[in-house]
N, C-alpha and C positions, 0 to 999 in steps of 0.2 A: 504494500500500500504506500502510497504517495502523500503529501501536504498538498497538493495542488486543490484548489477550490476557485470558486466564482463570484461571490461578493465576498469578496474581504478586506472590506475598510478602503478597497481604491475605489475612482470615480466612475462609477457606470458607464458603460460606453452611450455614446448618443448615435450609432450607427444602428442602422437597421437590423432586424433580424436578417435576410439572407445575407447578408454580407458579414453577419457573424458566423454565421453557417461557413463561410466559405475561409474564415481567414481567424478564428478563436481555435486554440490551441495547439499553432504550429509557429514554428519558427525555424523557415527556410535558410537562413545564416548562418544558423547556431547547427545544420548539415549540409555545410562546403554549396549551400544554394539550390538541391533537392527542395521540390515543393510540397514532400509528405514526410513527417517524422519516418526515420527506419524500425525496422523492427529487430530492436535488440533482444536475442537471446543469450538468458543465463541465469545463472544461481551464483557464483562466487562473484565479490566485490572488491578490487584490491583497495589497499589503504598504502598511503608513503611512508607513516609513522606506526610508530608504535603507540604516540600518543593520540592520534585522531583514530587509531586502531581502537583504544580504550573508552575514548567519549565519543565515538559515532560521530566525529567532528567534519563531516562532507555528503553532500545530498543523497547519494545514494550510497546503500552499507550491504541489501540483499537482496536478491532476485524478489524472494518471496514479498521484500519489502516496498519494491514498486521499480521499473526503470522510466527512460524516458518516456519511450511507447505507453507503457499506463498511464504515466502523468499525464501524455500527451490531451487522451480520450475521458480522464476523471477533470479536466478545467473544464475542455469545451461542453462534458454534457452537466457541469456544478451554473457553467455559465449560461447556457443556454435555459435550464428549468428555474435559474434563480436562487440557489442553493447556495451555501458557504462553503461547502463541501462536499464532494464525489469520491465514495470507494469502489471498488466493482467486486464485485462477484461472478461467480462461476456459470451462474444460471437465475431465471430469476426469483426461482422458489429457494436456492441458496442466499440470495438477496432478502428476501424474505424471510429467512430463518436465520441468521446471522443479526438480521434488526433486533426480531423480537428476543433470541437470547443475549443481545446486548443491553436489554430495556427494562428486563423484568429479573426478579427472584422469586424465591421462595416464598408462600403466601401471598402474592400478587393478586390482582384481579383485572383480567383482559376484556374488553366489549369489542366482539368480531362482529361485523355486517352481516348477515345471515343471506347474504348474496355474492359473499366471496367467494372467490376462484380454490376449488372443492382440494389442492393440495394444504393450500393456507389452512384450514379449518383440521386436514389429517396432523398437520405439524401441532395446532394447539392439544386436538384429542390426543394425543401420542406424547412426546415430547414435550410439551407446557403441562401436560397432567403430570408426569412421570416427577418430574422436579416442581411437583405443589405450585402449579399456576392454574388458579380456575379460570374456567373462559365463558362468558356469557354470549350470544347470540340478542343479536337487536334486529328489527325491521328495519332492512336499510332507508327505509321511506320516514324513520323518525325524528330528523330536525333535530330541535331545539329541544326535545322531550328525552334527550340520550340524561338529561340532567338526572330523573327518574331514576334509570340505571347507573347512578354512578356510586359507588363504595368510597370508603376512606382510603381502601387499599387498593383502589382502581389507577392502574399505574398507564397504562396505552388503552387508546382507543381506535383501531383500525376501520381503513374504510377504504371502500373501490368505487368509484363511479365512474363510467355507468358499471352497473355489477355483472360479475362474469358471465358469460351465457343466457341470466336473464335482463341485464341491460336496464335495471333501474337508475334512475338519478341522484343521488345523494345530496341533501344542502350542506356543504362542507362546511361554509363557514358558520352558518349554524350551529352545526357539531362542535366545530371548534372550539368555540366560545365558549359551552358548557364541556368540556371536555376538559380548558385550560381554569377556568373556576371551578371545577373539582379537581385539579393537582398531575392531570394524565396530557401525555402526550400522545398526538395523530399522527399516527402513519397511513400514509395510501399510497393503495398500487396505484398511477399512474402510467401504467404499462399502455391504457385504449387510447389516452389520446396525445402519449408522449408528450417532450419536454412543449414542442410547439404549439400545441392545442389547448395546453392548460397549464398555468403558471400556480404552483402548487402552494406557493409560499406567501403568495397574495392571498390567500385566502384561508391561512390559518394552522398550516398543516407546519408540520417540526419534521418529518422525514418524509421524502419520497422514494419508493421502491418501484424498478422497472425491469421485467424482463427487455433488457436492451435485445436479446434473441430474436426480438420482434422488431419493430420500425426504426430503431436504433441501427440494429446490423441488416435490414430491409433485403436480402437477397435468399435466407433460409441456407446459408451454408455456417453458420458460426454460433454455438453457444456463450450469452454473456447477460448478466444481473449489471445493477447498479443500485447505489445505496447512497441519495443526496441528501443533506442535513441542513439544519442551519448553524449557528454558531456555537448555540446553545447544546442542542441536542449533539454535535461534534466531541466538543468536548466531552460530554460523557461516554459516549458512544463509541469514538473510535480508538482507543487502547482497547475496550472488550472488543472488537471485531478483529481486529491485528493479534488479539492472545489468540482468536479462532481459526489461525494458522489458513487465511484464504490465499490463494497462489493462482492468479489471473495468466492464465496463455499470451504471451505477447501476441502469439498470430492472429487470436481473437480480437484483440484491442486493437489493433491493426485495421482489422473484419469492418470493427463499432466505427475506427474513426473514417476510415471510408464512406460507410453507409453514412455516416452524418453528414459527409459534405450535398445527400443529396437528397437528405430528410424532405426538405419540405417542396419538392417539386414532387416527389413520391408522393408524399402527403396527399397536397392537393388534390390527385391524381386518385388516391384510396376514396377522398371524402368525398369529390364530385362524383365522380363512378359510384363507389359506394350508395350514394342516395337517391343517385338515377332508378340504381336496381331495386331497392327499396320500397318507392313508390311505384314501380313496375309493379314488383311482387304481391304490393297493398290492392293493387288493381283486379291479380288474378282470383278469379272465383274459386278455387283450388285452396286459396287462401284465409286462412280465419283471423291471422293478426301480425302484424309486423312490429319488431322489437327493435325499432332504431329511435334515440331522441333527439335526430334531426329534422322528425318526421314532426310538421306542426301539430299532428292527430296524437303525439307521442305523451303521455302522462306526466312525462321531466322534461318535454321539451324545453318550458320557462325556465326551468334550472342550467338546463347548456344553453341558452342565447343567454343567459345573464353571464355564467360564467366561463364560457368555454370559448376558443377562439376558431374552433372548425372540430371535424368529424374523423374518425378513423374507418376505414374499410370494412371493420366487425361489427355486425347484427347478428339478428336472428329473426327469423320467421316460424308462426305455428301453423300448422297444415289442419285444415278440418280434416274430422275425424278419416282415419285410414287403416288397413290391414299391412303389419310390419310388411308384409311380402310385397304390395306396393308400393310403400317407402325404397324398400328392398330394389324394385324392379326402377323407381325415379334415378335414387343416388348412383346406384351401380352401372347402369348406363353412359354417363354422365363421361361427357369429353374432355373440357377445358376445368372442371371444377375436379380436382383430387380429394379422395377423403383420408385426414389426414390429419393428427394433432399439430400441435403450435401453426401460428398466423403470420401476419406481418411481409410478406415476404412478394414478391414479385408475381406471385402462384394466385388461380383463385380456388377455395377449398369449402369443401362442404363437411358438417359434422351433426349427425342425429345424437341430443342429447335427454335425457329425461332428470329433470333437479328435483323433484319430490319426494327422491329417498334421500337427498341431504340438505332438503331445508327444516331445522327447525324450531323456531321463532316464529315465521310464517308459512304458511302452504302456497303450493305452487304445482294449483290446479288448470294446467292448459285444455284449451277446447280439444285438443288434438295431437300428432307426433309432433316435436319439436325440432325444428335446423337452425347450426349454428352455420355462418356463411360469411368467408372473403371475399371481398372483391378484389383479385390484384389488377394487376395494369392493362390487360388484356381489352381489346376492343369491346365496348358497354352492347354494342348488338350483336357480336358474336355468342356473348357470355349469355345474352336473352333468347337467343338462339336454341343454345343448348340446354336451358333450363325449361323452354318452352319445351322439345322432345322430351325433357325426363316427364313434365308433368303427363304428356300424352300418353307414356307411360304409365304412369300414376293410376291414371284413368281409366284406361287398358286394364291391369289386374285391377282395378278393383269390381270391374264387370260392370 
């Protein structure tokens, strides 16, 4: 791990987002005039002395402990979400699990969204129970009312918006507020609408967590987490992350800082498409509901135009009622849309999910089979193309 971070006490840049995109966190001089950091590989760090051998007296001392290439990609993504600070991780449920054992102890009490991404929820049942952390489930639809839920010993309060697979809104800084007058600090995954789409630190949150795997490293070839902070939560925070012996792949950070120089043309490109298909899908009769909050018809849509700055390529859609073997006969067919976990990526993917065996706080009673669905970059009427066949399909077995 590295010191490199994004707000720290120097003057905000007054340049644009893309043009930080394109020129935060590198320095072409500082490699003989190369316009991408290299990717150094290693573990041993020489020292000249004996004595800066003894006080760690020179920026870098161990592979494990960050080189340039991590520094490189822990500034520009601390810089770009707004953060004091950026570590990485491995993956982004390692991001995720490395937060919350930096955050809590023994006797604790955690408040999880009961719409988070279903590994988050195994780390608390497992591992947060194991070491005496109880964890409560909230409706992630409850605002200002998490106040309710909060103990003396309520130490984090996490949150996802929009929530995994079923894509509700969260009032973050709602939460916030009562989160930070009962004595707990917020973490969210910020993984749907990355650093670009949602500035996490405006509105109340002390950690942000990303599978950078996704829009971060945007191509589906590299696993990589990130774990941004503020000043506050740094401080405490990252000696317990650095004892938890994380060792970030340079080729991967390499992977991140590539795909960042082309985050938000990607972007764009996810959220337009994205919502194209959306309101297609909202069209088809096939259809019983569509799970995007960019859709004005959306339940949080008021909550992302308040506070979100654009859309990510992941929804979902509920299909009236059907026999799996239809489902079965739509997905399988299916040309341009792979089925296939993690997102993010150039690819467009389709995933049949059912959340009802792990919500609960709330139920999560759909009209019908549920699809989770990318949209990557691919032509928006090719992609309608071939989802129009699957449904013919559809339609086909079910007689």
């Amino acid at each position: 791990m590295t010191t490199s971070g994004g707000n720290d006490g120097k003057p905000k840049s007054k340049r644009r987002t893309s043009t930080d995109i394109v020129h935060h966190g590198r320095d072409p001089f500082a490699h003989h005039g190369f316009v991408n950091p290299p990717v150094y590989r290693g573990s041993t760090v020489l020292f000249k002395s004996l004595e800066s051998f003894e006080k760690r007296q020179q920026r870098y001392t161990y592979g494990r402990k960050g080189t340039p290439t991590t520094e490189a990609l822990e500034a520009a993504i601390a810089h770009l979400e707004g953060g004091h600070r950026t570590m990485l991780a491995t993956n982004g449920l390692a991001a995720i699990s490395h937060t919350m054992l930096a955050l809590v102890k023994t006797g604790d009490h955690v408040l999880v969204t009961d719409s988070v991404y279903q590994p988050t929820r195994k780390l608390c049942e497992n591992i947060l129970k194991k070491l005496g952390v109880e964890t409560t489930y909230y409706d992630p639809l409850i605002g200002a009312g998490i106040a309710k839920l909060m103990r003396p010993n309520t130490t984090v309060v996490f949150t996802e918006s929009p929530g995994s697979q079923t894509f509700e809104m969260q009032d973050i800084p709602a939460i916030a507020k009562a989160a930070h007058a009962g004595g707990a600090m917020v973490v969210m995954d910020n993984t749907w609408a990355s650093p670009l789409y949602y500035k996490p630190f405006e509105h109340g949150v002390d950690v942000s967590v990303q599978a950078a795997t996704k829009y971060i490293v945007g191509h589906a070839d590299a696993m990589l987490g990130s774990i941004t902070m503020t000043q506050e939560a740094a401080a405490r925070m990252a000696p317990q992350i650095d004892f938890l012996g994380i060792g970030v792949g340079t080729e991967e950070c390499y992977l991140g800082m590539r795909g960042i120089r082309t985050i938000e043309v990607r972007l764009e490109r996810h959220w337009r498409s994205g919502l194209e298909m959306a309101r297609w899908l909202q069209a088809r009769p096939e259809v019983a509901r569509v799970l995007h909050p960019g859709l004005e018809t959306d339940p949080g849509h008021a909550i992302w135009k308040r506070d979100f700055l654009g859309a990510s390529g992941l929804f979902a859609f509920i299909l009236k009622p059907a026999p799996k073997a239809a489902v079965a006969a739509m997905l399988e067919g299916l040309e341009l849309f792979g089925m296939g976990a993690s997102w993010g990526g150039f690819e467009s993917l389709v995933l049949p999910f059912d959340a009802s065996a792990y919500r609960t706080a709330t139920k999560w009673q759909p009209e019908g089979p549920c699809v989770r669905i990318h949209i990557g970059l691919e032509d928006v009427e090719d992609l309608k193309a071939d989802l129009d066949a699957g449904f013919d399909r559809l339609r086909a077995a079910k007689g």
